[in-house]
OpenMM code with the backbone's topology and positions (N, CA, C; nanometers):
from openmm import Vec3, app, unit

residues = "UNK UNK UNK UNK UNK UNK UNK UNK UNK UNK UNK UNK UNK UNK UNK UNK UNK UNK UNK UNK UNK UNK UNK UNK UNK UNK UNK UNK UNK UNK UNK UNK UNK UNK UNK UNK UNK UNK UNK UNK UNK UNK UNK UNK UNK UNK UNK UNK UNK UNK UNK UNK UNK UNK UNK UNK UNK UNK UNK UNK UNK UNK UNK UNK UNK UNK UNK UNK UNK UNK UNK UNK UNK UNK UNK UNK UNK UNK UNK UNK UNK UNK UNK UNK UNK UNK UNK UNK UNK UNK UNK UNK UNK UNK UNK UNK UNK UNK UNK UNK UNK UNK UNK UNK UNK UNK UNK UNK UNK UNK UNK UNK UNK UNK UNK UNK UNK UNK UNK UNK UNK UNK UNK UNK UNK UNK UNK UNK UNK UNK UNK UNK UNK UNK UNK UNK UNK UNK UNK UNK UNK UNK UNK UNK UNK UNK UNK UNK UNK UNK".split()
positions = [
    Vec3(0.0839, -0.1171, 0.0000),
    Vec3(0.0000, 0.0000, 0.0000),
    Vec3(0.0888, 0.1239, 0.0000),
    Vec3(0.0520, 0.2035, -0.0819),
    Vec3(0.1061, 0.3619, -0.0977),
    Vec3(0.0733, 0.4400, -0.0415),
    Vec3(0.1377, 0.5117, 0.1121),
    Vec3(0.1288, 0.5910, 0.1792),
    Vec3(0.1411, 0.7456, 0.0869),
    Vec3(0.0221, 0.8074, 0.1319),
    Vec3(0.0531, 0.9605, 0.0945),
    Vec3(0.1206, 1.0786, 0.2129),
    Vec3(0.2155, 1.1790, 0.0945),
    Vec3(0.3324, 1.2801, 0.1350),
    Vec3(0.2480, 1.4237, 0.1154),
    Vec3(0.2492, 1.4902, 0.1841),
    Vec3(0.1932, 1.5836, 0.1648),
    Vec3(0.3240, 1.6826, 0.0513),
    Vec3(0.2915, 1.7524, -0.0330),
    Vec3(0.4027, 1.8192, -0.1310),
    Vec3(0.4092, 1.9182, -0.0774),
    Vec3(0.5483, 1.9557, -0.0667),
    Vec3(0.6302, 2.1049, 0.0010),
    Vec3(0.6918, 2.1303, -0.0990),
    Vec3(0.6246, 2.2783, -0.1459),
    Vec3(0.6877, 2.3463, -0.2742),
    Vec3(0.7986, 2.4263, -0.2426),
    Vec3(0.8560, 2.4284, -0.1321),
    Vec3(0.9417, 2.5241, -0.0473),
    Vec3(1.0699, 2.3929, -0.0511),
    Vec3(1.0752, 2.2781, 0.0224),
    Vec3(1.1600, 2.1555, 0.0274),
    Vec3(1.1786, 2.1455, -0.1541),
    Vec3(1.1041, 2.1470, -0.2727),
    Vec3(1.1343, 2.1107, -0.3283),
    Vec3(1.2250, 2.2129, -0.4081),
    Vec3(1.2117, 2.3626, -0.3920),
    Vec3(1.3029, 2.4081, -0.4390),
    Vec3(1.4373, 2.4285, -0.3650),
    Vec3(1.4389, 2.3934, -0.2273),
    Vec3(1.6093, 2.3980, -0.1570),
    Vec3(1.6716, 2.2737, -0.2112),
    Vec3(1.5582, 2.1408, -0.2497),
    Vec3(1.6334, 2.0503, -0.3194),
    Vec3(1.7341, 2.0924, -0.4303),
    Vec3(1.6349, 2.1755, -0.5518),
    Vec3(1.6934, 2.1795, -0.6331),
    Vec3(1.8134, 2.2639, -0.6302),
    Vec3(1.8247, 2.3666, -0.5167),
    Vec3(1.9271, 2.4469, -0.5354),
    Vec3(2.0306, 2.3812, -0.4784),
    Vec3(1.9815, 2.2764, -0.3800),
    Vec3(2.1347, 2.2097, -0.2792),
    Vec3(2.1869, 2.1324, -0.4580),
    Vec3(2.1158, 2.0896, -0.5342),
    Vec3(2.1626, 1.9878, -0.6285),
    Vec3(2.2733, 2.0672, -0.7505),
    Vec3(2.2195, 2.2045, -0.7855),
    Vec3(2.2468, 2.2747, -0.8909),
    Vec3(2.3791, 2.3506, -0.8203),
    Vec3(2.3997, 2.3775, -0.6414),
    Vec3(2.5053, 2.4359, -0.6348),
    Vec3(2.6851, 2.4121, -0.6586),
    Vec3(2.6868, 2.2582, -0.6352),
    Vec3(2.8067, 2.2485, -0.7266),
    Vec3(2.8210, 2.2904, -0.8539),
    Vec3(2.7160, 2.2973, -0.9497),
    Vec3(2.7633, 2.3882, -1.0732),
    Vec3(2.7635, 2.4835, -1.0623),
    Vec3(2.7030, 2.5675, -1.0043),
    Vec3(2.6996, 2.7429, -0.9844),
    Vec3(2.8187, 2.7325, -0.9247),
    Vec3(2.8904, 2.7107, -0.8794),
    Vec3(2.9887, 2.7534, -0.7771),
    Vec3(3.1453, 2.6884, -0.8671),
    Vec3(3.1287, 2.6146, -0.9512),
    Vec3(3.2588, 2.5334, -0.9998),
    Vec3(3.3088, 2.6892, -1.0789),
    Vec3(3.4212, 2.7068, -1.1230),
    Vec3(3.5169, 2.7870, -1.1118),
    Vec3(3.4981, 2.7256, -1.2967),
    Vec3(3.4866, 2.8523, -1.4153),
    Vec3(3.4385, 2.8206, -1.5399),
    Vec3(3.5746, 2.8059, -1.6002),
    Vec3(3.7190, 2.8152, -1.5780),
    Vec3(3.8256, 2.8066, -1.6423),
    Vec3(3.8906, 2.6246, -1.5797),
    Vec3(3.8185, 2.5726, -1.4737),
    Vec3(3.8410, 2.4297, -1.4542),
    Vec3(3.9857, 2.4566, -1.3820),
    Vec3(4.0208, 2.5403, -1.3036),
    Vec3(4.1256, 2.4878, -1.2191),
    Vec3(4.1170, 2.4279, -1.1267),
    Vec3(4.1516, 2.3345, -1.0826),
    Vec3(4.1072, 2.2359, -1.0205),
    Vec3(4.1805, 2.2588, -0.8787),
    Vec3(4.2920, 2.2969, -0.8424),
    Vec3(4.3376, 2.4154, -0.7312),
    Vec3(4.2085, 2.4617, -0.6504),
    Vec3(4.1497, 2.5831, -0.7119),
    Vec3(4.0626, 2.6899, -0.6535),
    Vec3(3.9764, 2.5884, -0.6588),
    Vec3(3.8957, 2.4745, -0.7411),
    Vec3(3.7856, 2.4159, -0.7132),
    Vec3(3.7913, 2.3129, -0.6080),
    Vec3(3.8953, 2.2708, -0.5441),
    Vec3(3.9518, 2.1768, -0.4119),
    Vec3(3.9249, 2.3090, -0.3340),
    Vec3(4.0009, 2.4273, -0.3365),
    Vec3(4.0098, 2.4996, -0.1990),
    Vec3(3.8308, 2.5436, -0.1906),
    Vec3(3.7922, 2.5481, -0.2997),
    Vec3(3.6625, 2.6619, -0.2783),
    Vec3(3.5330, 2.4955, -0.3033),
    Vec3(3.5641, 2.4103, -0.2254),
    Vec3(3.4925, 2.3331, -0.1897),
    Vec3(3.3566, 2.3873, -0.1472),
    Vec3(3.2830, 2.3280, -0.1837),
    Vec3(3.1347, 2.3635, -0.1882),
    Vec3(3.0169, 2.3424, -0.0739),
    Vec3(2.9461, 2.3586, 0.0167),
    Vec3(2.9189, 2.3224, 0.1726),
    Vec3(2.7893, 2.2785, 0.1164),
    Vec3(2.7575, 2.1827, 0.1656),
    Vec3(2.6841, 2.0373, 0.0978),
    Vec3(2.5224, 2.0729, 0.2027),
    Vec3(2.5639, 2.0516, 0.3276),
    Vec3(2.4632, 2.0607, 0.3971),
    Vec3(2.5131, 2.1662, 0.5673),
    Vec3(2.4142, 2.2199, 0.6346),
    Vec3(2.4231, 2.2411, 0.7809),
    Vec3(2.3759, 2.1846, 0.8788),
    Vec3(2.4372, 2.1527, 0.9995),
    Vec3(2.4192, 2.0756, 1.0863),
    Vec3(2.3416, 2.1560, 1.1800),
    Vec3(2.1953, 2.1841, 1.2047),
    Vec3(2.0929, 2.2089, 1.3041),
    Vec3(2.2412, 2.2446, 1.4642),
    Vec3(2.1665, 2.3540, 1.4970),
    Vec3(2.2564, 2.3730, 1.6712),
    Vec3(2.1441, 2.4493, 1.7000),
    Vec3(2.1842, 2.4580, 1.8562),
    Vec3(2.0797, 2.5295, 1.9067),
    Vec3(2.2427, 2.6366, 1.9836),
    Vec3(2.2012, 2.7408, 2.0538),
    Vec3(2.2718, 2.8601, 2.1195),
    Vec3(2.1979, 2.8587, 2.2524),
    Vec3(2.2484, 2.8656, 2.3363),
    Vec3(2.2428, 2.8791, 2.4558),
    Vec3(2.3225, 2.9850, 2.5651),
    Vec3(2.2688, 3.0751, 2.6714),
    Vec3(2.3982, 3.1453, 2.7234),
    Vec3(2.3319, 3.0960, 2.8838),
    Vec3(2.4508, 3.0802, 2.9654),
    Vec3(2.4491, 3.0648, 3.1132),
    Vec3(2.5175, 3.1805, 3.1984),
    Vec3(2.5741, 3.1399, 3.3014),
    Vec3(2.5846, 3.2408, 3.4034),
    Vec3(2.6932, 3.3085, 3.3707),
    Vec3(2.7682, 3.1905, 3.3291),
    Vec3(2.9579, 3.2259, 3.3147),
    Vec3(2.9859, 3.1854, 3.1653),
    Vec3(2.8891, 3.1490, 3.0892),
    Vec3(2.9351, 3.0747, 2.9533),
    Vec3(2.8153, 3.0891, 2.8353),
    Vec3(2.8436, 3.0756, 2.7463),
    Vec3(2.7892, 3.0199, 2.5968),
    Vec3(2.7984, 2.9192, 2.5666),
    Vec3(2.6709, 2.8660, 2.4913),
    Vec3(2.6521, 2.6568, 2.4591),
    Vec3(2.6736, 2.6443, 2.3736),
    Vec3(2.6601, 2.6171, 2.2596),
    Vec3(2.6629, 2.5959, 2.1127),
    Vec3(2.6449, 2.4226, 2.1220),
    Vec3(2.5095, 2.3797, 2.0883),
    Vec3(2.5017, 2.2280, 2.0554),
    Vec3(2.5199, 2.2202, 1.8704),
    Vec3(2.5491, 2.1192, 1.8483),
    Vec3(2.5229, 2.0888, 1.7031),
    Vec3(2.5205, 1.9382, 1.7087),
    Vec3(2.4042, 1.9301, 1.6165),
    Vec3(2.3715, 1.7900, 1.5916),
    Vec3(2.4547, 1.7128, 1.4718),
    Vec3(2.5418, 1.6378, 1.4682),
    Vec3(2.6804, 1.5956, 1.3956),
    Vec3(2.6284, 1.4139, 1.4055),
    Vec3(2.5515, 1.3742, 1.3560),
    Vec3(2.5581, 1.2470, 1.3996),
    Vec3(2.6367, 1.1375, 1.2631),
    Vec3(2.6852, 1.0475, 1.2855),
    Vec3(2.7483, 0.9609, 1.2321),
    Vec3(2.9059, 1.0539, 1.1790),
    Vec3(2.9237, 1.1143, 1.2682),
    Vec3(3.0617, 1.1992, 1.2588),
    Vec3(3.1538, 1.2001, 1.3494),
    Vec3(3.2763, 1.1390, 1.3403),
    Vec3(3.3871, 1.1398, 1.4607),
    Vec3(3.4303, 1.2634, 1.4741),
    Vec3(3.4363, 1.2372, 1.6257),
    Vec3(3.5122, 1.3838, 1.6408),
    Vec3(3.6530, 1.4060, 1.5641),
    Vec3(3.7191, 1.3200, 1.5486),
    Vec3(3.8102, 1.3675, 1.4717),
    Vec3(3.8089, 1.4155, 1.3314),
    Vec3(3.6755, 1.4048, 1.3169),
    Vec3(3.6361, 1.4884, 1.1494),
    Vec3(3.5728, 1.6145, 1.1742),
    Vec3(3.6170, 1.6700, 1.2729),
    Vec3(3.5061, 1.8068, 1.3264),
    Vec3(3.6627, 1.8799, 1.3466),
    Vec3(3.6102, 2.0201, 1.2989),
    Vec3(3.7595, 2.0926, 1.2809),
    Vec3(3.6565, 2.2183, 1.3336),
    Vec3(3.7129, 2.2811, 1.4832),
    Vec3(3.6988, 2.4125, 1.5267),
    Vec3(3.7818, 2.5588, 1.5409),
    Vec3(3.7756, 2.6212, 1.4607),
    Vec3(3.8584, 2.7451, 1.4774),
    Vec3(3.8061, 2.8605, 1.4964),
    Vec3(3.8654, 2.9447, 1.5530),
    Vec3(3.8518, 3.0786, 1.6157),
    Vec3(3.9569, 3.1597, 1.5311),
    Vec3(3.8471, 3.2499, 1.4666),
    Vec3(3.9811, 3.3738, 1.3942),
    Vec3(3.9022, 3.4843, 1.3506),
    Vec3(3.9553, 3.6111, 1.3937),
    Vec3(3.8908, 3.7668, 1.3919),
    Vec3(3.7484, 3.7593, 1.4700),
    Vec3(3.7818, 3.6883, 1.5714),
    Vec3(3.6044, 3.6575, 1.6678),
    Vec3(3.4964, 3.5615, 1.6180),
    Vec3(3.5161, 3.4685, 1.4777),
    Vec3(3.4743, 3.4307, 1.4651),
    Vec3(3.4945, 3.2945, 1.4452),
    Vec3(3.3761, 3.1933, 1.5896),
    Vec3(3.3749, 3.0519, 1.5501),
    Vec3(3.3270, 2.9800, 1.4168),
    Vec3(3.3948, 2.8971, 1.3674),
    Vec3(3.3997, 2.8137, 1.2795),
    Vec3(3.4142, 2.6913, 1.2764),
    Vec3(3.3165, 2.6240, 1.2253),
    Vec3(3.2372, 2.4785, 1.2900),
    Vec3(3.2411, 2.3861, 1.1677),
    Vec3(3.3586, 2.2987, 1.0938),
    Vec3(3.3143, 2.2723, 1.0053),
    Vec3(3.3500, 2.0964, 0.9530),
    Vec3(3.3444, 2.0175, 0.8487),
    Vec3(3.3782, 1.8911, 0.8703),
    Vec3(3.3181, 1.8281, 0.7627),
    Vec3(3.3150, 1.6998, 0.7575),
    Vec3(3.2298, 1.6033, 0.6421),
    Vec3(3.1547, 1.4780, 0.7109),
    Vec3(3.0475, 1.4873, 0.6468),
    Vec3(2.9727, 1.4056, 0.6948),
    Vec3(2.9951, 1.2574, 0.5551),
    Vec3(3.0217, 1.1638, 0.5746),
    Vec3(3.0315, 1.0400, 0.4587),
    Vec3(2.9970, 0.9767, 0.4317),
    Vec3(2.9182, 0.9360, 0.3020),
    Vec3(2.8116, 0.8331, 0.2901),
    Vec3(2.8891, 0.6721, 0.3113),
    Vec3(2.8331, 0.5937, 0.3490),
    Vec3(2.8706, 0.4708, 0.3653),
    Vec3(2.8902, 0.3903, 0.2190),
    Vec3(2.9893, 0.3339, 0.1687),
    Vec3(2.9484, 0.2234, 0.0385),
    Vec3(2.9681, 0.1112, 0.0683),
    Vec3(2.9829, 0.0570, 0.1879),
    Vec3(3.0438, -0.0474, 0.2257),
    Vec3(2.9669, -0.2061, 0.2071),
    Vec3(2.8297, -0.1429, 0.2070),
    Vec3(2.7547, -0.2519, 0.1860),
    Vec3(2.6961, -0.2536, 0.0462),
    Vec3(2.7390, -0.3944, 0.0189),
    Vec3(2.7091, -0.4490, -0.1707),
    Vec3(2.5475, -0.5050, -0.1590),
    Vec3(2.4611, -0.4331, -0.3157),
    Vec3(2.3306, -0.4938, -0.2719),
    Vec3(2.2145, -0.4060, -0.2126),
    Vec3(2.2832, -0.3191, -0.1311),
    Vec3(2.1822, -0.2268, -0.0873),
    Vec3(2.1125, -0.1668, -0.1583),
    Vec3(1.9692, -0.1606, -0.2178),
    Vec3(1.9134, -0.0205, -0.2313),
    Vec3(1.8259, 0.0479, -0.1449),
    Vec3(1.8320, 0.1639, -0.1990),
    Vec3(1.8141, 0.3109, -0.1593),
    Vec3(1.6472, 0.2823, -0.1520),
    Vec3(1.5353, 0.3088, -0.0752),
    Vec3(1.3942, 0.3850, -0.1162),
    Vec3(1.4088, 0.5285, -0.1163),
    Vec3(1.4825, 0.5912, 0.0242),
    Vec3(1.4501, 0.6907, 0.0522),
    Vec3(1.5996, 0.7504, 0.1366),
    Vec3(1.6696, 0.8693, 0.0853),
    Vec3(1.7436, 0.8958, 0.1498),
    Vec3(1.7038, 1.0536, 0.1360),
    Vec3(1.6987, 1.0687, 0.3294),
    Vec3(1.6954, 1.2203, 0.3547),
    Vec3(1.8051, 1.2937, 0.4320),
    Vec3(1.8727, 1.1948, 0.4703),
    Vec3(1.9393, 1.2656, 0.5173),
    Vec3(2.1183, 1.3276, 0.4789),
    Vec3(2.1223, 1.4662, 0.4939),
    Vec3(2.2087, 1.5349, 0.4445),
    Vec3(2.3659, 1.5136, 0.4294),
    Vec3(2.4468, 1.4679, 0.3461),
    Vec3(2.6081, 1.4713, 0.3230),
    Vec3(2.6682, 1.4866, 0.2663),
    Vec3(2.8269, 1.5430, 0.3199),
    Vec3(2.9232, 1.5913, 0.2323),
    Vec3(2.9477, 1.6835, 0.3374),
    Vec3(3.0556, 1.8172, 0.3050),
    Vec3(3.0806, 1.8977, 0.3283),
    Vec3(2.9828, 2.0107, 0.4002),
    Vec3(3.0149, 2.0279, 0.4842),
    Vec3(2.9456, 2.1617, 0.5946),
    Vec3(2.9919, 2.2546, 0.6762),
    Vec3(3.0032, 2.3343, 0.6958),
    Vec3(3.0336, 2.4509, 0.7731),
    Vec3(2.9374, 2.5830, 0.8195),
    Vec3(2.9617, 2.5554, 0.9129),
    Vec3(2.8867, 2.6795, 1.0579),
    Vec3(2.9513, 2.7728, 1.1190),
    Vec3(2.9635, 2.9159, 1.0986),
    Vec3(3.0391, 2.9984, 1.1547),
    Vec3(2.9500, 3.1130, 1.2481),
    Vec3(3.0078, 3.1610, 1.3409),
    Vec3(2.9564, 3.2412, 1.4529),
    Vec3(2.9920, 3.3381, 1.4878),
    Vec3(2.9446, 3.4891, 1.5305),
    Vec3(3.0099, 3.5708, 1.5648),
    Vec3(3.0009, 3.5584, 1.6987),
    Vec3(3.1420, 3.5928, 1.7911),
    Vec3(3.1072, 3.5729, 1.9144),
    Vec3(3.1092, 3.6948, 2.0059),
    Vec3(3.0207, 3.6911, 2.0716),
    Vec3(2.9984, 3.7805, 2.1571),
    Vec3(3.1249, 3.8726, 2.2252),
    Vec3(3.0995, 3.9761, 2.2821),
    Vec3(3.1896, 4.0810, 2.2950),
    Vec3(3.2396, 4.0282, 2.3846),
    Vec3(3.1706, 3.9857, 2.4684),
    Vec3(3.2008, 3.9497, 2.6012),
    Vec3(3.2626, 3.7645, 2.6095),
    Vec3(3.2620, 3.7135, 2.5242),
    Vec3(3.2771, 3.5858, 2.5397),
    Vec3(3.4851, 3.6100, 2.5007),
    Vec3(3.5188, 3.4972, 2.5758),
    Vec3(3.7002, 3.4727, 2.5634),
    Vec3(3.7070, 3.3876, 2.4972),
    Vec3(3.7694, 3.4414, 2.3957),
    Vec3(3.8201, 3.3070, 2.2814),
    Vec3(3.9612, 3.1944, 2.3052),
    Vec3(3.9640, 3.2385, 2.4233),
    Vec3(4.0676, 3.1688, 2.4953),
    Vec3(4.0433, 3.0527, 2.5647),
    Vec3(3.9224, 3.0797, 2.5975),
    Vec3(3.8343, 2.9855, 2.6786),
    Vec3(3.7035, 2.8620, 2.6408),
    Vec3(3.7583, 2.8464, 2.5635),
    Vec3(3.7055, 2.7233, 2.4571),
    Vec3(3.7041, 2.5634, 2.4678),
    Vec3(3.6083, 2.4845, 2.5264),
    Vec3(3.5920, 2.3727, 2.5000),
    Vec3(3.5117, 2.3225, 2.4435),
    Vec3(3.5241, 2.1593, 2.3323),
    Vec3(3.4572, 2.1206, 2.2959),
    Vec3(3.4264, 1.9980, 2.3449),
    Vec3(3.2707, 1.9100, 2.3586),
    Vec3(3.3062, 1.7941, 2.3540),
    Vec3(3.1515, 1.7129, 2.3039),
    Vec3(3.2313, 1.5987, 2.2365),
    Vec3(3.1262, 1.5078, 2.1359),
    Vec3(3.0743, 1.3870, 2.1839),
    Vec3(2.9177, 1.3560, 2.1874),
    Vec3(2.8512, 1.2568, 2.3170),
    Vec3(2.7416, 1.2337, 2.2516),
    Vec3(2.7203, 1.1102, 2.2228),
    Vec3(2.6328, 1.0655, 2.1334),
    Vec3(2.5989, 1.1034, 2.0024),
    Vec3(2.6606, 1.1773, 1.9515),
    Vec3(2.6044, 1.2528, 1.7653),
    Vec3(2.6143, 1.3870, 1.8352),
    Vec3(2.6026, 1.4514, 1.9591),
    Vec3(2.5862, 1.5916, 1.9427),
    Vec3(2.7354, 1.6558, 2.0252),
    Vec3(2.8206, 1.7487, 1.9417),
    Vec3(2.9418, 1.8548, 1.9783),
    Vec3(2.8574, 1.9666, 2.0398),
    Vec3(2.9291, 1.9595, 2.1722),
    Vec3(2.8680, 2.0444, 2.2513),
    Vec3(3.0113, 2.1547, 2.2400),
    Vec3(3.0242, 2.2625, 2.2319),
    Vec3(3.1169, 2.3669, 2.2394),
    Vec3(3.0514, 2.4486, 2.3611),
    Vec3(3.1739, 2.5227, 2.4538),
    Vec3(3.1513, 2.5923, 2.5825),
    Vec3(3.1822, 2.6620, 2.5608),
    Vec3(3.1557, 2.8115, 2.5739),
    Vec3(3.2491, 2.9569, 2.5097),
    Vec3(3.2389, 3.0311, 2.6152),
    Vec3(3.3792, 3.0444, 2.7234),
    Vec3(3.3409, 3.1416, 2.8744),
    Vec3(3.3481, 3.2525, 2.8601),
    Vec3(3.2543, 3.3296, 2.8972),
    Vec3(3.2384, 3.4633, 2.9313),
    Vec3(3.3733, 3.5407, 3.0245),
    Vec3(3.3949, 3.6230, 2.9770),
    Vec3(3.5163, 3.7260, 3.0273),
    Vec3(3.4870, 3.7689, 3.1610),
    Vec3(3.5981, 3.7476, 3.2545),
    Vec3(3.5670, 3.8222, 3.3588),
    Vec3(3.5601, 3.9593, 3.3767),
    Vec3(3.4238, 4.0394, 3.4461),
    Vec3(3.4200, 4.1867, 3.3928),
    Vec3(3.4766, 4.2113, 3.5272),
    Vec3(3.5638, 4.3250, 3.4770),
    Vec3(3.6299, 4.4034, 3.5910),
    Vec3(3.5238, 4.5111, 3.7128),
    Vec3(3.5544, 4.4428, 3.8144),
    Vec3(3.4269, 4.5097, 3.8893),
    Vec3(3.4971, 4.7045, 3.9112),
    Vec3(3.4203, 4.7318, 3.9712),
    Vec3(3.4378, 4.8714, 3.9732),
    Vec3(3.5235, 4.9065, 4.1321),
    Vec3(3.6394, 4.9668, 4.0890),
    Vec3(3.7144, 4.9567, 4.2163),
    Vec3(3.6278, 5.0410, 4.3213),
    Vec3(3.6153, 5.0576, 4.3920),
    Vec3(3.5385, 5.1674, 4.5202),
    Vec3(3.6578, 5.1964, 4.5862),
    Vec3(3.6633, 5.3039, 4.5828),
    Vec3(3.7755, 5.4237, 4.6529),
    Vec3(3.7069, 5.5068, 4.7606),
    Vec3(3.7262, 5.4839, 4.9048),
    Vec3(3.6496, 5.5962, 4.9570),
    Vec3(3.6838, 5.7145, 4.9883),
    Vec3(3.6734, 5.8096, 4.9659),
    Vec3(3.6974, 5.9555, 4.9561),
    Vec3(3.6919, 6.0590, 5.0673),
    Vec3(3.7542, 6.0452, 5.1419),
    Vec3(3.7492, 6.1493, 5.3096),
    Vec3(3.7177, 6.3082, 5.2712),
    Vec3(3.6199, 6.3765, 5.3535),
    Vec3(3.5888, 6.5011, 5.2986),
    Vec3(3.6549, 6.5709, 5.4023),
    Vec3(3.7594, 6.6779, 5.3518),
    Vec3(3.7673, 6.8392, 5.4536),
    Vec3(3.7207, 6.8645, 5.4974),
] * unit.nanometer
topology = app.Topology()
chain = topology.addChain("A")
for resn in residues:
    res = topology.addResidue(resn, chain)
    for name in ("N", "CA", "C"):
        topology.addAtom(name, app.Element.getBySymbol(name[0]), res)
């Protein structure tokens, strides 16, 4: 029996543009240099933002991704979240009905708060989701001087 999909005319055109952007983006003289560096970002990985007392959260949902394929950098204040997600070929025989979910190349970048220390940076990866910690700067309290009057 044939289950009915309701049609999303909105899903069907991010399809077509996630599909058409490797050609928009390939480099028309074919150097193959600039078309390695200017790699193309395939999909984004859903996060949520969070701020606490002393810190900033940053979750991202990364699943079937080792942490060692997750590359974080900090440069001119801005976090950068980025990595590959890889389709499996390992198994002979398989077909496909339905594949939704997103891979290849991705990257997430952030501006970080004025107040947050880029010094103060941890990450860590627990079940499919990279949790990043971003600590808040200690603000200099206000010295109090007391002032004897004549």
């Amino acid at each position: 029996m044939a289950s009915l999909l309701r049609w999303d005319p909105v899903k069907e055109f991010d399809d077509l543009a996630r599909r058409f952007t490797p050609f928009i983006l390939r480099p028309i003289d074919g150097r193959t240099e600039e078309r390695q560096a200017k790699r193309a970002v395939e999909w984004s990985p859903d996060v949520d933002i969070s701020e606490e007392e002393g810190a900033y959260v940053i979750k991202a949902e990364l699943p079937e991704i080792k942490k060692e394929d997750v590359k974080l950098v900090v440069e001119n204040n801005v976090l950068s979240l980025s990595g590959e997600r890889v389709r499996s070929t390992d198994k002979s025989g398989v077909r496909y009905h339905r594949v939704e979910r997103e891979y290849g190349a991705f990257l997430r970048s952030f501006t970080l708060p004025e107040d947050a220390d880029s010094k103060k940076i941890s990450a860590t990866m627990k079940d499919g989701v990279l949790t990043v910690r971003i600590e808040k700067r200690a603000e200099a309290k206000p010295l109090a001087v007391e002032i004897s009057v004549d």
